[in-house]
VMD Tcl script that builds the backbone (N, CA, C; Angstrom):
set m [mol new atoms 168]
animate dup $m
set s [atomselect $m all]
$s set {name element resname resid chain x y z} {
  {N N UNK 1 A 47.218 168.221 67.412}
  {CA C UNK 1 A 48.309 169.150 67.596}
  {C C UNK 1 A 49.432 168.893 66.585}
  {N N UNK 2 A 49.128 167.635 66.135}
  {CA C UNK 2 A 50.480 167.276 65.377}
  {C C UNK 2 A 50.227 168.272 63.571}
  {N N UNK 3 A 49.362 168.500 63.351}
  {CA C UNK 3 A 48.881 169.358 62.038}
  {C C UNK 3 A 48.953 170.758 61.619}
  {N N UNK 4 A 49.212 171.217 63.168}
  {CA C UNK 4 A 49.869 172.760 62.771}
  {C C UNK 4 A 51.669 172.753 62.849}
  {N N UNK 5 A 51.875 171.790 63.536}
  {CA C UNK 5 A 53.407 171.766 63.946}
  {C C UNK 5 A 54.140 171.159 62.465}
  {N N UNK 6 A 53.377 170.128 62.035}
  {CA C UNK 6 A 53.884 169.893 60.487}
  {C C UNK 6 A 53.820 170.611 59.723}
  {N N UNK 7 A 52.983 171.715 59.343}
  {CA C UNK 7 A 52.970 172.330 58.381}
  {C C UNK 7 A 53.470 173.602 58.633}
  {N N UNK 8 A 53.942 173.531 59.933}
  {CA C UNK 8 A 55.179 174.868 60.004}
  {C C UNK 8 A 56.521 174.280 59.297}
  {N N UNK 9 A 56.952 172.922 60.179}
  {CA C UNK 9 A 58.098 172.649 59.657}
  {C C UNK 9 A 58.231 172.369 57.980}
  {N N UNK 10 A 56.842 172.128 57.264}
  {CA C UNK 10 A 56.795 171.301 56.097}
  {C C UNK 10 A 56.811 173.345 55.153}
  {N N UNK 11 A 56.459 173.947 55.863}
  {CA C UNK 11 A 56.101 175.196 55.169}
  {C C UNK 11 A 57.356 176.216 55.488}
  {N N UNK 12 A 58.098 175.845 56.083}
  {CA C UNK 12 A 59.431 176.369 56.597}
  {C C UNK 12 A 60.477 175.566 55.685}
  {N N UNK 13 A 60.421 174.643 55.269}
  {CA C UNK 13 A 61.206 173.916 54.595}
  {C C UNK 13 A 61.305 174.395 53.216}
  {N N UNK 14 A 59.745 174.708 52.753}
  {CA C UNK 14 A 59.176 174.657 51.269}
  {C C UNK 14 A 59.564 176.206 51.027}
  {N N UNK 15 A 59.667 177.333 52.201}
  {CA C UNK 15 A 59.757 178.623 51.457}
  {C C UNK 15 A 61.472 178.589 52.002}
  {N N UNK 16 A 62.069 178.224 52.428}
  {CA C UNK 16 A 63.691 178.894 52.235}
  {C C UNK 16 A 63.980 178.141 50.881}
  {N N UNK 17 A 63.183 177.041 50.715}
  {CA C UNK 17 A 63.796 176.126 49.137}
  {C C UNK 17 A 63.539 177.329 48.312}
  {N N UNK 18 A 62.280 177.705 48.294}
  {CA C UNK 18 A 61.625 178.234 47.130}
  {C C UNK 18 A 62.661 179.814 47.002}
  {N N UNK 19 A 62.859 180.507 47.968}
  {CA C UNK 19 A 63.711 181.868 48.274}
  {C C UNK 19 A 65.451 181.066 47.723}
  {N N UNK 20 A 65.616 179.855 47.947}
  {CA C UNK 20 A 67.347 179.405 47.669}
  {C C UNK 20 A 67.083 179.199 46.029}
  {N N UNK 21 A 65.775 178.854 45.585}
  {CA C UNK 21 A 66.343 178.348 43.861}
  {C C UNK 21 A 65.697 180.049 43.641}
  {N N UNK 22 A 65.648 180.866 44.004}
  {CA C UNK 22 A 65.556 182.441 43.474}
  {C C UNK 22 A 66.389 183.155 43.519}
  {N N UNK 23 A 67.595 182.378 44.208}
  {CA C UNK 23 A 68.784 183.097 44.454}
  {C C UNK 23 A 69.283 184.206 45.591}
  {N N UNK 24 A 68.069 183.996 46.595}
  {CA C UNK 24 A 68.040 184.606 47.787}
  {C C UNK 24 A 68.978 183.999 48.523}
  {N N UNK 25 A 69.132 185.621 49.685}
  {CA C UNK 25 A 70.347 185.003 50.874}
  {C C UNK 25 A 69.822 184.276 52.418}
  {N N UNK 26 A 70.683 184.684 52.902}
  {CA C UNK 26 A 69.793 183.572 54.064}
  {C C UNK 26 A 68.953 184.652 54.722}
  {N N UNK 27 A 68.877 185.956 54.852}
  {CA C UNK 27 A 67.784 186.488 54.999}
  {C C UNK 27 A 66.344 186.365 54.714}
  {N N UNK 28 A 66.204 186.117 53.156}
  {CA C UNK 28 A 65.381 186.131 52.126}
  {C C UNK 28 A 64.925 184.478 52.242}
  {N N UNK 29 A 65.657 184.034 52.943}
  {CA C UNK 29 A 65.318 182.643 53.054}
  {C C UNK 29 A 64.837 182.288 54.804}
  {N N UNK 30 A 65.349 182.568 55.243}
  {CA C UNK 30 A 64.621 182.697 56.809}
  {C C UNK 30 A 63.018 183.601 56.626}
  {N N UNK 31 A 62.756 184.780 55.648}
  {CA C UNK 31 A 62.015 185.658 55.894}
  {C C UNK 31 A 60.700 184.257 55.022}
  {N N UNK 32 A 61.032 183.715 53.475}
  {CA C UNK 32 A 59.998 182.798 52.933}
  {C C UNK 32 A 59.592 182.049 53.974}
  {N N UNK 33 A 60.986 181.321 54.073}
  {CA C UNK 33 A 60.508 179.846 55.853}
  {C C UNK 33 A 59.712 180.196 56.679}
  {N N UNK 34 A 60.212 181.649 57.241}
  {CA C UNK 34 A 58.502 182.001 58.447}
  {C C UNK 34 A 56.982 182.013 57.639}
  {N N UNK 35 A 57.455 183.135 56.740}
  {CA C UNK 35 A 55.990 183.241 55.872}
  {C C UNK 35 A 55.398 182.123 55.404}
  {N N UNK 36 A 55.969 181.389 54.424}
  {CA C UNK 36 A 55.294 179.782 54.350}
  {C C UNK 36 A 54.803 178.588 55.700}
  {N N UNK 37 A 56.082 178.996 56.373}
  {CA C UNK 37 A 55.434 178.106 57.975}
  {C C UNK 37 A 54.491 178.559 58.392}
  {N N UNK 38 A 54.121 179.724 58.434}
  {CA C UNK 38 A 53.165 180.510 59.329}
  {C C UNK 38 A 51.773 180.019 58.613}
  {N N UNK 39 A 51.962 179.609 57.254}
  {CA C UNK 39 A 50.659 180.028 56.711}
  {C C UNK 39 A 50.082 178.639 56.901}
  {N N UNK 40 A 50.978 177.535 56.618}
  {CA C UNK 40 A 50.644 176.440 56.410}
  {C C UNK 40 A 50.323 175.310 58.085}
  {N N UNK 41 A 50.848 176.438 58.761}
  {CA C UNK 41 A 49.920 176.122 60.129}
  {C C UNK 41 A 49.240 176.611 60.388}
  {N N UNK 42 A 48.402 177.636 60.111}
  {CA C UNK 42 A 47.124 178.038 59.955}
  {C C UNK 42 A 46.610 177.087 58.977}
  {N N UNK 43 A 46.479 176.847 58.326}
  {CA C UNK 43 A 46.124 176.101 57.651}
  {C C UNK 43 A 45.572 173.957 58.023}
  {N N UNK 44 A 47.078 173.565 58.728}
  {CA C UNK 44 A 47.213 172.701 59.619}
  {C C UNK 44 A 46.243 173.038 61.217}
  {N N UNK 45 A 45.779 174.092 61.536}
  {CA C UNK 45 A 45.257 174.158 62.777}
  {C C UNK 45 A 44.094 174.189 62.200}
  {N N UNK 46 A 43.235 174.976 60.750}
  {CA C UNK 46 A 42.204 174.754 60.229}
  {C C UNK 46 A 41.668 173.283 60.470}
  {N N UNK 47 A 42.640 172.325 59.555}
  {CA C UNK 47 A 42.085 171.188 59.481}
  {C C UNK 47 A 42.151 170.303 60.556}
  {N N UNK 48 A 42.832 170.806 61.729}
  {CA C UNK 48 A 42.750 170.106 63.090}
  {C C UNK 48 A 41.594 170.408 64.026}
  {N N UNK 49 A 40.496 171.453 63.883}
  {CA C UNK 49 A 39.842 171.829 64.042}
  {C C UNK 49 A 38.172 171.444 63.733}
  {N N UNK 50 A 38.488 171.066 62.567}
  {CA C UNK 50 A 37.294 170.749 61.114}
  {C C UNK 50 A 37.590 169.241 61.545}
  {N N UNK 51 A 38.391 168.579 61.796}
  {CA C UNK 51 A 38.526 167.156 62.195}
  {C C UNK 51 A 37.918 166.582 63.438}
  {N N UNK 52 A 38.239 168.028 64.550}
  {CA C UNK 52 A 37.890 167.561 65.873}
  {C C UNK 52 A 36.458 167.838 65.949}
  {N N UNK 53 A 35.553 168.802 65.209}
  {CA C UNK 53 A 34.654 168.773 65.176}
  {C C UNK 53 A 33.593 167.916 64.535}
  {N N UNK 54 A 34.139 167.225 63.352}
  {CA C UNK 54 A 33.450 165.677 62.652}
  {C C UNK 54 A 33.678 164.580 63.567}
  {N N UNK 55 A 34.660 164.583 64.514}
  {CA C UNK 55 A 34.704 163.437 64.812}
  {C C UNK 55 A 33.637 163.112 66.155}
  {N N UNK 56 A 33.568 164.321 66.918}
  {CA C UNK 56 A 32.824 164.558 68.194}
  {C C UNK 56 A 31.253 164.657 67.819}
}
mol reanalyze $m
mol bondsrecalc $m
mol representation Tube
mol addrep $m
């Protein structure tokens, strides 16, 4: 559980950065933070998944 929850916060972090050095407002920066969080816990639930199944 801990692999989708990181890579929201780690993917929420990485897109308001990426929207703040583009010169976006905090709109444009809340809107990257979801989109990058979102993806990168999908991503994080992928490999929590693919893990629980090698290990069992």
């Amino acid at each position: 559980m801990i692999l989708p929850l990181t890579g929201l916060l780690i993917g929420g972090i990485w897109g308001a950065w990426r929207a703040r050095r583009r010169g976006g407002k905090v709109a444009d920066m809340a809107q990257w933070g979801a989109a990058h969080g979102i993806a990168l816990a999908v991503v994080g639930l992928f490999l929590l998944l693919l893990l629980s199944r090698l290990a069992a």
